[in-house]
N, C-alpha and C positions, 0 to 999 in steps of 0.2 A: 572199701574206700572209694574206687569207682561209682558205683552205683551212688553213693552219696554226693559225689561230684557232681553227677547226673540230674540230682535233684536238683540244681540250681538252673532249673529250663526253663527263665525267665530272661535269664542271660544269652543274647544274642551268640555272643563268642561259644558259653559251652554249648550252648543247641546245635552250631556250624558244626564243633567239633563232633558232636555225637552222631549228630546224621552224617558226616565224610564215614565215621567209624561203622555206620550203623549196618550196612551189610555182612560186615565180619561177627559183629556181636551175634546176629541172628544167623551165621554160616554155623558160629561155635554151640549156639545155644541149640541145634538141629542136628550136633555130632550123637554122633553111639557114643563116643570115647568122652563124654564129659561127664559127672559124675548130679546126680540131681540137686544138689547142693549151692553147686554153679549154674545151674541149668536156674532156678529160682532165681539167683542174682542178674542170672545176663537179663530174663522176663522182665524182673522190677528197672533195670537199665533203659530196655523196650519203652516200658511203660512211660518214662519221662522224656521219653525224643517223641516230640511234636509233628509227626510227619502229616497230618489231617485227612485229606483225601487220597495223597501218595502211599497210605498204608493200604491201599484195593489192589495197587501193581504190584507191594511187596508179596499180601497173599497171593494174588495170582501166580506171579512168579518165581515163588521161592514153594518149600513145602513148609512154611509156616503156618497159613491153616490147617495142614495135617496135622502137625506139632500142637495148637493150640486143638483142635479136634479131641486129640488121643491125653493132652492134659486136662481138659475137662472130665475124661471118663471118672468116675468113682473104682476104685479098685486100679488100675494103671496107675496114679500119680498120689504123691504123698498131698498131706490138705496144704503146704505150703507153696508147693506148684501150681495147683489147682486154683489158690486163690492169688499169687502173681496173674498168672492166668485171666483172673475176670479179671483185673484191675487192670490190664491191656488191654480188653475189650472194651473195658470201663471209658477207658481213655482213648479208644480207636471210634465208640461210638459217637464222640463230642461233635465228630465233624459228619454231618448229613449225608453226605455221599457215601462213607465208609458206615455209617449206620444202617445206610439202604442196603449195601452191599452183602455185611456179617446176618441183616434180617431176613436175607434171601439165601444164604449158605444155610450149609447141613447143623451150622454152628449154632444156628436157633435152637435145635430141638437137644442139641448137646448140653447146649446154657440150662433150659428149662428144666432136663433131668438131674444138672448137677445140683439147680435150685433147689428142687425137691428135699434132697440129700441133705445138703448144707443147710436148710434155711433155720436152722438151730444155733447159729455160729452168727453173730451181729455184724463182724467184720465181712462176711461171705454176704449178710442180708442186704446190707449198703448198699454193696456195690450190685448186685444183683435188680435191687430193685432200681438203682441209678439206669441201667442199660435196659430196663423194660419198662420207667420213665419216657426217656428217650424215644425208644421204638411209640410206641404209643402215643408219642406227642409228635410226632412226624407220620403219626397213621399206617407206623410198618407193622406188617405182623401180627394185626389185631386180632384176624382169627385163631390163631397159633395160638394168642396169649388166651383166649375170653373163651375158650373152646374148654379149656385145661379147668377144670372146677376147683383144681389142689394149685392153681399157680394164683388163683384168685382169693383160695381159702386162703391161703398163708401171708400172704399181702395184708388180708381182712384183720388175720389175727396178730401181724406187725402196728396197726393202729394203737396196739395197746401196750408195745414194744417198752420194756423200759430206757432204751437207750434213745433219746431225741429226736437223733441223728437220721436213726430209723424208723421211728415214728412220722416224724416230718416227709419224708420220701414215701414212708407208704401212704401218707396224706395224697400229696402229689399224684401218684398212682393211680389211689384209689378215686379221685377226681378227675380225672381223665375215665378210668374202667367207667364210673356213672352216667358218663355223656353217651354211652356206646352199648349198653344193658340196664333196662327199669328194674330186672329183677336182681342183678348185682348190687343195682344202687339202693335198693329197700334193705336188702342186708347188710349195706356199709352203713347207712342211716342205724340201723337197727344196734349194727354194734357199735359205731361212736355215739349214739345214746346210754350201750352200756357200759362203755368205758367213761363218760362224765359223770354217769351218777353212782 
């Protein structure tokens, strides 16, 4: 029911309220003693308090980037953590300074492995390919991304996604990837010609 409250972060009032709270939710959601169930609800909680650029002091100063670190692993966290998870980095990356930030932590190469893994799962693709959007339209982390030949294949083969949502995002993406490699961009050409005909 919180969390659902949480969603209405267009509202000045609950925003106030959740960020005065919002230290506590990330003290509880960073316990040993809470059980991973909660630990999802407090993340998606996370996810709707709009802190922008103040989420770079939270990571620095709390062991939240641990937290979100060790919830990305595959094996460590169930896939409902895992995808709260990107959906707070989803929502950490909106604001440019905290994009710069999570594109320079170890949390890159975290993102790109759980990519890997997930990128079977549409809900997991979205948001995934929203936060390497991002990086990439702000020029972070280009090599990290264009280096990876599996982070590019699976973007390529989202083109043909049947969910829209992700289709239209790996578009995105995959427009940006073309400005910054010829030879990525003759294979994206290649396969949105075999996906129109």
């Amino acid at each position: 029911m919180i969390r659902n409250i949480s969603q209405f972060n267009e509202n000045a009032e609950v925003q106030d309220l959740f960020k005065a709270y919002g230290p506590e939710i990330i003290k509880l959601a960073l316990s040993d003693n809470v059980n991973e169930d909660l630990k999802v609800e407090l993340v998606g909680i996370m996810t709707n308090i709009d802190l922008g650029a103040e989420w770079i002091d939270v990571l620095k100063n709390s062991k939240l980037e641990d937290f979100l670190y060790e919830s990305l692993s595959i094996g460590y966290s169930e896939d409902d953590l895992i995808l709260e998870t990107v959906c707070l980095l989803a929502k950490m990356v909106e604001n440019d300074k905290t994009a710069t930030y999570i594109a320079d932590s170890r949390l890159l190469n975290s993102l790109l492995e759980s990519y890997f893994e997930k990128s079977d799962d549409e809900e997991f693709l979205n948001q995934y390919l929203f936060i390497f959007y991002r990086f990439l339209f702000l020029e972070l982390a280009v090599e990290e991304i264009l280096n990876d030949d599996r982070m590019v294949d699976i973007t390529i083969e989202c083109l043909g996604h049947t969910n829209a949502r992700v289709r239209k995002i790996a578009d995105d993406v995959c427009g940006i990837v073309m400005e910054y490699d010829a030879e990525f961009a003759e294979r994206i050409k290649e396969k949105k010609f075999t996906f129109h005909n």
